[in-house]
DSSP file (Angstrom, degrees, kcal/mol; ACC not computed):
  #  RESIDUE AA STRUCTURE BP1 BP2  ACC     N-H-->O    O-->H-N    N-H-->O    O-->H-N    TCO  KAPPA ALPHA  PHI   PSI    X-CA   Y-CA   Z-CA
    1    1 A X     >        0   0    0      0, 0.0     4,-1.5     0, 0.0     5,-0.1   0.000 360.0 360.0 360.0 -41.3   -1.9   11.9   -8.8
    2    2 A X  H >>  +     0   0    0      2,-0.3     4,-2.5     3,-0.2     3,-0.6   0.968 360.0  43.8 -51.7 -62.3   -3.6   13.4   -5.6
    3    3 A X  H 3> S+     0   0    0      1,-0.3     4,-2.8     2,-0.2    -1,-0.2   0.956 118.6  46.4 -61.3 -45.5   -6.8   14.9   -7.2
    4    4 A X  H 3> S+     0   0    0      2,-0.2     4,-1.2     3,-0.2    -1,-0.3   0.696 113.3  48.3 -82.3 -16.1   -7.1   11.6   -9.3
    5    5 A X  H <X S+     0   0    0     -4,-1.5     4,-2.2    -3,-0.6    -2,-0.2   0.970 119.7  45.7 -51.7 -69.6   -6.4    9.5   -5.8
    6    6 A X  H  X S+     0   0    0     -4,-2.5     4,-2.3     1,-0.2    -2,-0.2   0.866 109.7  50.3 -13.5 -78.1   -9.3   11.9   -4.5
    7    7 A X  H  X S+     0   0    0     -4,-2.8     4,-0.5    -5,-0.3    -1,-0.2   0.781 107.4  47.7 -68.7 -49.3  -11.2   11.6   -6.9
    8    8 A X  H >X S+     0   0    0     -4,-1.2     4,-2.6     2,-0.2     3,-1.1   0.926 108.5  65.0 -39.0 -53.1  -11.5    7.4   -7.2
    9    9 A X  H 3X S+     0   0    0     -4,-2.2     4,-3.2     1,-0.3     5,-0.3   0.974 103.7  36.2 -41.2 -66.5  -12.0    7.5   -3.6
   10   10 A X  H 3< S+     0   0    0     -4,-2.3    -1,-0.3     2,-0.2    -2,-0.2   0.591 118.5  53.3 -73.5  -7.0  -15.4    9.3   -3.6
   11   11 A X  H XX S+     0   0    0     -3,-1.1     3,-4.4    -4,-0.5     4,-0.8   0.859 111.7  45.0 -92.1 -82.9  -16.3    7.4   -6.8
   12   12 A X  H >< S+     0   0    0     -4,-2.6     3,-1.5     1,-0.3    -2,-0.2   0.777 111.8  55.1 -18.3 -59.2  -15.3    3.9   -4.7
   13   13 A X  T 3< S+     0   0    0     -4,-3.2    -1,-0.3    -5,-0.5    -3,-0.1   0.508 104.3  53.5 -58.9  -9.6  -17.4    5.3   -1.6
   14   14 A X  T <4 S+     0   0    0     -3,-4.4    -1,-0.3    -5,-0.3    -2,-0.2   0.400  83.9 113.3-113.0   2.7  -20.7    5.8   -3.9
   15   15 A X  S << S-     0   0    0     -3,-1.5     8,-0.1    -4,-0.8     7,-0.1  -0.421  83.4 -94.3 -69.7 165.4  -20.6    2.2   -5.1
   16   16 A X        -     0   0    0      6,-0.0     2,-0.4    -2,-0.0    -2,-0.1  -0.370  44.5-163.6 -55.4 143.2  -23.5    0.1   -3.8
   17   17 A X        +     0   0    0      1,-0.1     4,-0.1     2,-0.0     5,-0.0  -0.985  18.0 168.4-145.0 135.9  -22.8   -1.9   -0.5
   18   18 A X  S    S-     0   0    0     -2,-0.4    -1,-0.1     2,-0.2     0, 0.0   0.460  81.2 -25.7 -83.2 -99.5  -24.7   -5.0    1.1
   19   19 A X  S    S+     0   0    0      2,-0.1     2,-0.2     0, 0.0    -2,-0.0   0.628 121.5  61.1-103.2   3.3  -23.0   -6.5    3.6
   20   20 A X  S    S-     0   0    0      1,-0.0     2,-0.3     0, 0.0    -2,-0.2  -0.648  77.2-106.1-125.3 176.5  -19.1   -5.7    3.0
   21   21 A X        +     0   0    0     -2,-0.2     3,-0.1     1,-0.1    -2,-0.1  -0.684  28.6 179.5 -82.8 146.2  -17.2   -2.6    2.8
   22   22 A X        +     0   0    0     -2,-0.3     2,-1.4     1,-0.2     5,-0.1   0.779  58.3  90.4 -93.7 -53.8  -16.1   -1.5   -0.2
   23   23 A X        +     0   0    0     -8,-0.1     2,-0.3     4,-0.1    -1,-0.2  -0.628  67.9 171.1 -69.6  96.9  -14.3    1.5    0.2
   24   24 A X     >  -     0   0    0     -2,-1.4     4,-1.9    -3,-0.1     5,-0.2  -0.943  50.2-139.8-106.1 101.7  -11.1   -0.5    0.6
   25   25 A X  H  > S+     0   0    0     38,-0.3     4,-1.2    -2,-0.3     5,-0.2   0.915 113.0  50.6 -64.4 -39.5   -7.3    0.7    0.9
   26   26 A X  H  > S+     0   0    0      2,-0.2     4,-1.3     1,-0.2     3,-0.4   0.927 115.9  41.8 -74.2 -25.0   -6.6   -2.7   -1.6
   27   27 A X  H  > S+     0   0    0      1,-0.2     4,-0.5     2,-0.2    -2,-0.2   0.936 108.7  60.2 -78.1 -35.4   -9.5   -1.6   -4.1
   28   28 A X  H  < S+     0   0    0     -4,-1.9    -1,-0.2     1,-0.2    -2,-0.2   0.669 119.8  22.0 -24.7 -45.3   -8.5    1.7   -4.0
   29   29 A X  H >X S+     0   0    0     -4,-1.2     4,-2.8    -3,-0.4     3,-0.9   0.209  91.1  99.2-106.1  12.2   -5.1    1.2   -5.3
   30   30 A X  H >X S+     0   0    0     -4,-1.3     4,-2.9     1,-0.2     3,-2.5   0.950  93.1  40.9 -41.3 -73.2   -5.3   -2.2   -7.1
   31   31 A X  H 3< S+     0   0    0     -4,-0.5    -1,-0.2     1,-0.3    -2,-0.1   0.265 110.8  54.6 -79.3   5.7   -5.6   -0.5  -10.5
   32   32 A X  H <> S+     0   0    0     -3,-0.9     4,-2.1    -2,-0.4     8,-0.3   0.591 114.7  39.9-103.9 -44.2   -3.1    2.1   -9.8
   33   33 A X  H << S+     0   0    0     -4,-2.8     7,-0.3    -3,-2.5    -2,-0.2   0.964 115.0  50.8 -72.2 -40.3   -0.4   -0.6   -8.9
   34   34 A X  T  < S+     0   0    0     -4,-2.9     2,-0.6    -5,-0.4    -2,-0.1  -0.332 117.1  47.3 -71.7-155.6   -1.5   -3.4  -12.1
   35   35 A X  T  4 S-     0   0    0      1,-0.1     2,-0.3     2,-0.1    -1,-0.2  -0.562 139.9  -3.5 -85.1 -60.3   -1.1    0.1  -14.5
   36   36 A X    >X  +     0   0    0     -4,-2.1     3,-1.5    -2,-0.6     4,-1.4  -0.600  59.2 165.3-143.6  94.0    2.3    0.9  -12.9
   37   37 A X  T 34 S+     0   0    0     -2,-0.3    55,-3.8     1,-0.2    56,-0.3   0.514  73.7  74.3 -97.1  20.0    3.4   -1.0  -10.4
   38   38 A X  T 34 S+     0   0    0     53,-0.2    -1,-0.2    -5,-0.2     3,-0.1   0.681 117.7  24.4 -76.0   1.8    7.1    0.7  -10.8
   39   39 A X  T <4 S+     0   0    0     -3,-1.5     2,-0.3    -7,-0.3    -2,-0.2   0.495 113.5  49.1-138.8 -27.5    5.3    3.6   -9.1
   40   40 A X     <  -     0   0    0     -4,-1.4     2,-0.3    -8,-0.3    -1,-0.2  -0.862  69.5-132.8-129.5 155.9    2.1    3.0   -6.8
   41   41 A X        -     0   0    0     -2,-0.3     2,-0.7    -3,-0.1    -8,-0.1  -0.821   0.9-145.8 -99.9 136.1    2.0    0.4   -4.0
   42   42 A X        -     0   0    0     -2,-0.3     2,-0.3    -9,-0.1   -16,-0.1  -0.860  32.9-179.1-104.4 104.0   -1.0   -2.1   -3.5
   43   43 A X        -     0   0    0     -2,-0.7     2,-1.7   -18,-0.2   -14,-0.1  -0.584  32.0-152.1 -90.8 146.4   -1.2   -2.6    0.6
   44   44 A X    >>  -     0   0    0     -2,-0.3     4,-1.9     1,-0.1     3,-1.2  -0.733  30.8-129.3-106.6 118.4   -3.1   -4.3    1.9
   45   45 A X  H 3> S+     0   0    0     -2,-1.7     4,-0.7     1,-0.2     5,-0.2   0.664  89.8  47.5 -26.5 -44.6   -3.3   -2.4    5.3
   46   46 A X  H 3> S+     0   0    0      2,-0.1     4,-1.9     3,-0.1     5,-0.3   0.970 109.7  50.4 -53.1 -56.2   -2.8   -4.4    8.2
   47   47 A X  H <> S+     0   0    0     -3,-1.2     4,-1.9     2,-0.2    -2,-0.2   0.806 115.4  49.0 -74.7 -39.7    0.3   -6.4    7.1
   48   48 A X  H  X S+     0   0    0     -4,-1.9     4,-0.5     1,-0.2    -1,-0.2   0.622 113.7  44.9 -75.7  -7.3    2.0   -2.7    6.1
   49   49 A X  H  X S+     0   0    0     -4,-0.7     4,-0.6    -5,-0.3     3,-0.3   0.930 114.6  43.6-104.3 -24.8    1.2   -1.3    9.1
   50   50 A X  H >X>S+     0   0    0     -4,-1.9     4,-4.9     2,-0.2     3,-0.7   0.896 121.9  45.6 -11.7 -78.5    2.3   -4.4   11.2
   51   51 A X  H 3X5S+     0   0    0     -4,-1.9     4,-0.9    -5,-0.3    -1,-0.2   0.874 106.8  59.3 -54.8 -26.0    5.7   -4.4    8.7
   52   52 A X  H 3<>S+     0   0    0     -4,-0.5     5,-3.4    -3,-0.3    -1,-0.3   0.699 106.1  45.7 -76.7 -33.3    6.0   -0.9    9.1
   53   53 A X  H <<5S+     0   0    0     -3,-0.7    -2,-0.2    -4,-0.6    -1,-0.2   0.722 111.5  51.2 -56.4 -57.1    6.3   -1.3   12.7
   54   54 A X  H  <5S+     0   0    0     -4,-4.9    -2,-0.2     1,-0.1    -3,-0.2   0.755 106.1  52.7 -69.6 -34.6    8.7   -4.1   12.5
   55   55 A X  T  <<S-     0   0    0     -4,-0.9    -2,-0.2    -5,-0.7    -1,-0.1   0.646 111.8-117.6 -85.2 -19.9   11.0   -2.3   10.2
   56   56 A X  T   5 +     0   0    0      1,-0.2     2,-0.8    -4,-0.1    -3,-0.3   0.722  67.5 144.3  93.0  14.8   11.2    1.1   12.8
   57   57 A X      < -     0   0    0     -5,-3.4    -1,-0.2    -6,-0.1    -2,-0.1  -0.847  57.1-124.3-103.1 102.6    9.4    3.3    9.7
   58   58 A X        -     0   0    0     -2,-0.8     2,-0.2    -5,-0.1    -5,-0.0   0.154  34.8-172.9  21.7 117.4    7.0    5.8   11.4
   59   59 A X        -     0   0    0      2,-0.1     2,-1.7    -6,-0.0    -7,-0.1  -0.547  20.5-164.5-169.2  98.6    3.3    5.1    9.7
   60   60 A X        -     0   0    0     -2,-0.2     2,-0.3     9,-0.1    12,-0.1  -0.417  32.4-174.1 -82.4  58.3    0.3    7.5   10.4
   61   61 A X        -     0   0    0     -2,-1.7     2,-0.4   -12,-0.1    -2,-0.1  -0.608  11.4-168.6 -81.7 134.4   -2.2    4.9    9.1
   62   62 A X        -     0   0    0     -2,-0.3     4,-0.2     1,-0.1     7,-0.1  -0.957  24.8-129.8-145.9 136.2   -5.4    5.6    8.8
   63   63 A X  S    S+     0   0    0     -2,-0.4     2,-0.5     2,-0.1   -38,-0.3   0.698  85.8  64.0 -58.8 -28.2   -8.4    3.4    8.0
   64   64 A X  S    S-     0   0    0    -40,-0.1   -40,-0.1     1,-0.1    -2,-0.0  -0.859 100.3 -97.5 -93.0 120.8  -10.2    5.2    5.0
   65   65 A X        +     0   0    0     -2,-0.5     2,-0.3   -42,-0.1    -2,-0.1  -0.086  62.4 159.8 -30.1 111.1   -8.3    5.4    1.9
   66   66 A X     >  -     0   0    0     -4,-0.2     4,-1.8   -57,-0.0    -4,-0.1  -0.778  43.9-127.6-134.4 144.1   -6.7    8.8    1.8
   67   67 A X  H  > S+     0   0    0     -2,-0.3     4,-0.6     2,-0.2    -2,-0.1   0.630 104.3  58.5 -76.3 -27.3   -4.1   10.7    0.3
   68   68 A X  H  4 S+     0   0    0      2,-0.1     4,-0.3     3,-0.1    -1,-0.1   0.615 112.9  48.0 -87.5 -12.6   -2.4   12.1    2.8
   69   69 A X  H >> S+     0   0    0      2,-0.1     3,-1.3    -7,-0.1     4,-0.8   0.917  98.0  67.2 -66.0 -57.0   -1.9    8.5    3.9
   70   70 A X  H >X S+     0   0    0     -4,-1.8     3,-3.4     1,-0.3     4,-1.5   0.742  93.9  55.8 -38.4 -87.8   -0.8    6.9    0.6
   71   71 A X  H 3X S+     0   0    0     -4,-0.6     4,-2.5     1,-0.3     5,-0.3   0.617 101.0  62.8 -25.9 -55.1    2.7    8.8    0.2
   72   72 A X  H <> S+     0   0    0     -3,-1.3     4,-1.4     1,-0.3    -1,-0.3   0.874 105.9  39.4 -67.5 -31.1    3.3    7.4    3.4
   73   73 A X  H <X S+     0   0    0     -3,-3.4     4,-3.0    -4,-0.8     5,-0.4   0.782 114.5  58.0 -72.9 -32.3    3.1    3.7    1.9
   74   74 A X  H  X S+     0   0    0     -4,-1.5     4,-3.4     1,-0.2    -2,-0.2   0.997 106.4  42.0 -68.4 -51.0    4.8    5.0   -1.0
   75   75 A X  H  X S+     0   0    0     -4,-2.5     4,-1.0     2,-0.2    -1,-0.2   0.584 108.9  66.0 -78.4 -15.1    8.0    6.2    1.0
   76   76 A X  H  X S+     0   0    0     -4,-1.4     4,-2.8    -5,-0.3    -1,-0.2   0.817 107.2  37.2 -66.8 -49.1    7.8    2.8    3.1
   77   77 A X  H  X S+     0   0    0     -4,-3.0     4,-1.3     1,-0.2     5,-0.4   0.952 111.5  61.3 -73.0 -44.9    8.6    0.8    0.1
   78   78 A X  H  X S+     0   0    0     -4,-3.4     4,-1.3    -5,-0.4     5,-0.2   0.738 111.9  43.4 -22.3 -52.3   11.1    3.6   -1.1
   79   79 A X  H >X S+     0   0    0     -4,-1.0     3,-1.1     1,-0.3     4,-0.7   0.875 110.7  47.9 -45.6 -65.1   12.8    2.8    2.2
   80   80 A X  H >X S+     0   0    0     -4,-2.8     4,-1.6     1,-0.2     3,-0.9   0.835 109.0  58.4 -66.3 -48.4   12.6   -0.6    1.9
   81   81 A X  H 3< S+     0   0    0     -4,-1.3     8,-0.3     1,-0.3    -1,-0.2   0.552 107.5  47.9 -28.3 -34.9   14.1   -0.3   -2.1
   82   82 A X  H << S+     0   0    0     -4,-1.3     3,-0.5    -3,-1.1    -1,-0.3   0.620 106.5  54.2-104.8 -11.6   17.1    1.3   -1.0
   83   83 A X  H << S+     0   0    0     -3,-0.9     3,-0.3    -4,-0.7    -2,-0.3   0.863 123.4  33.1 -90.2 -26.4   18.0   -1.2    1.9
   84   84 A X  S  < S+     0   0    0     -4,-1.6     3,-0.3     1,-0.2     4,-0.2  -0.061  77.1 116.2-118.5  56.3   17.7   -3.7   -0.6
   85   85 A X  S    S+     0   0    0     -3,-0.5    -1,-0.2     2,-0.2    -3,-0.1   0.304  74.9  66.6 -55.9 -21.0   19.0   -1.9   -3.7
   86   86 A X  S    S+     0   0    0     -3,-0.3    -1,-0.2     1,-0.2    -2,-0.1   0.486 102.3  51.4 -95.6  -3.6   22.1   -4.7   -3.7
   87   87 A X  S    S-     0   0    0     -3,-0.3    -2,-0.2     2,-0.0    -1,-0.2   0.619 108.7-128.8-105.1 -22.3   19.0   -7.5   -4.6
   88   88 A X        -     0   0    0     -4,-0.2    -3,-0.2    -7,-0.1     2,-0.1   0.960  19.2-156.0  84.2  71.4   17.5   -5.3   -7.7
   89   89 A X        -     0   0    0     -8,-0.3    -1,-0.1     1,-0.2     3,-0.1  -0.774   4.7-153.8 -79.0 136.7   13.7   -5.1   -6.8
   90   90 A X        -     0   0    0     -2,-0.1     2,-0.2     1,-0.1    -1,-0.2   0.958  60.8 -28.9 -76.2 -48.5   12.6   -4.6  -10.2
   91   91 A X  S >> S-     0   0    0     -3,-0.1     3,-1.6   -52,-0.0     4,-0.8  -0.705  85.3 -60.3-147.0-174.7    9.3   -2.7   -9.1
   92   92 A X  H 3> S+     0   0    0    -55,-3.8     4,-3.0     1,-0.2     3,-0.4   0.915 125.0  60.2 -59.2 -24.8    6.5   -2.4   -6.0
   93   93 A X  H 34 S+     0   0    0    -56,-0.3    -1,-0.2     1,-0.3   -55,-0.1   0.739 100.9  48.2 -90.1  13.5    5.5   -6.0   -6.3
   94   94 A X  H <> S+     0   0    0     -3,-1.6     4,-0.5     3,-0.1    -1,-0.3   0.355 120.8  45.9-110.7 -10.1    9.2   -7.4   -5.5
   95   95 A X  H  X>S+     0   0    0     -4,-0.8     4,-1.3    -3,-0.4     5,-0.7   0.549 107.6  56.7 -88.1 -44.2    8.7   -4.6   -2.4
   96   96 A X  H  <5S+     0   0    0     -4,-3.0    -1,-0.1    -5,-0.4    -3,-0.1   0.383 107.7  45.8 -83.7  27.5    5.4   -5.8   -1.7
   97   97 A X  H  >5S+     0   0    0     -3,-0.2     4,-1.0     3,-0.1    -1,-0.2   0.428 109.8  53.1-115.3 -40.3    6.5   -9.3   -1.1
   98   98 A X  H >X5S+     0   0    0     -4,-0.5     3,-2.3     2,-0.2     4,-1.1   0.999 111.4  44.8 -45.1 -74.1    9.0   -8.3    0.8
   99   99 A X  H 3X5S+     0   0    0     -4,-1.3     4,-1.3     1,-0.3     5,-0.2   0.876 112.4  54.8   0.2 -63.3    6.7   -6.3    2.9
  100  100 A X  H 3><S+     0   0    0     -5,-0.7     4,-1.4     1,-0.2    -1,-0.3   0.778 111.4  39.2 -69.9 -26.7    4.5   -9.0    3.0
  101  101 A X  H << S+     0   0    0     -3,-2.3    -1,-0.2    -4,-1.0    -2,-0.2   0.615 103.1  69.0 -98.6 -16.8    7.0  -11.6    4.2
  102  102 A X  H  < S+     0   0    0     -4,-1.1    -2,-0.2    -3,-0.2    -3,-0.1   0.821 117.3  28.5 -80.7 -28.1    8.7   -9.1    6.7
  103  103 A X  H  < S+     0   0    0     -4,-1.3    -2,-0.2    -5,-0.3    -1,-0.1   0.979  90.4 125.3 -67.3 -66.5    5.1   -9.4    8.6
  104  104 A X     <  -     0   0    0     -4,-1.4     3,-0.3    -5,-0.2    -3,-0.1   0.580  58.5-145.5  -7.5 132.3    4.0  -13.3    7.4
  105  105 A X  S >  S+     0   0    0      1,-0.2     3,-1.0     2,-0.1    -1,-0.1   0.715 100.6  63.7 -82.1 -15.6    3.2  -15.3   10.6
  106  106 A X  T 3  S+     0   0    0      1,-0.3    -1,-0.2     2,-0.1    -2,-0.1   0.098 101.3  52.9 -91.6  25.1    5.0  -18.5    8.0
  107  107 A X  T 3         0   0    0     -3,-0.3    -1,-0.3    -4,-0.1    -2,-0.1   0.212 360.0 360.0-136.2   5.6    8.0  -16.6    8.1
  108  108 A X    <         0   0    0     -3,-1.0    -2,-0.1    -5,-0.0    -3,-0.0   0.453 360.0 360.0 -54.7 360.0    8.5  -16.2   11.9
């Protein structure tokens, strides 16, 4: 999973760029989460690192998509999965809405 993480990355980073960035933590792992999202996380960075914060989880975030950063999203929803293991989260995107709501300014 690392070498093929790696390896998208430096493929993402050679696309053509105008005016936006490309190289992206959510385009980087969109297609990893829609394929399986019982296994890979889509973050969108801010909001995880923000939630991550809130929640007390330790999170060495780091702005260019990476590998030795991803695990660290990965072991945040684990976390999050087993404090609410009595709710079922079926997969990452019932963790990534949770995530996402632990942050949410509409949720204050």
């Amino acid at each position: 999973m690392e070498r093929n993480f790696d390896r998208f990355v430096d493929v993402v980073d050679q696309l053509p760029r105008e005016q936006t960035r490309v190289l992206t933590w959510p385009l980087v792992t969109v297609f990893g989460f829609i394929a399986t999202p019982q296994k890979n996380m889509f973050p969108e960075p801010q909001v995880t690192k923000l939630a991550a914060e809130r929640y007390g989880f330790p999170f060495p975030y780091q702005p260019r998509p990476n590998w030795e950063t991803y695990p660290h999203y990965l072991e945040f929803a684990q976390q999050v999965a087993g404090d609410l293991a009595d709710l079922r989260p079926l997969d990452m995107i019932d963790l990534r809405s949770f995530i996402w709501l632990t942050r949410s300014a509409e949720y204050e």
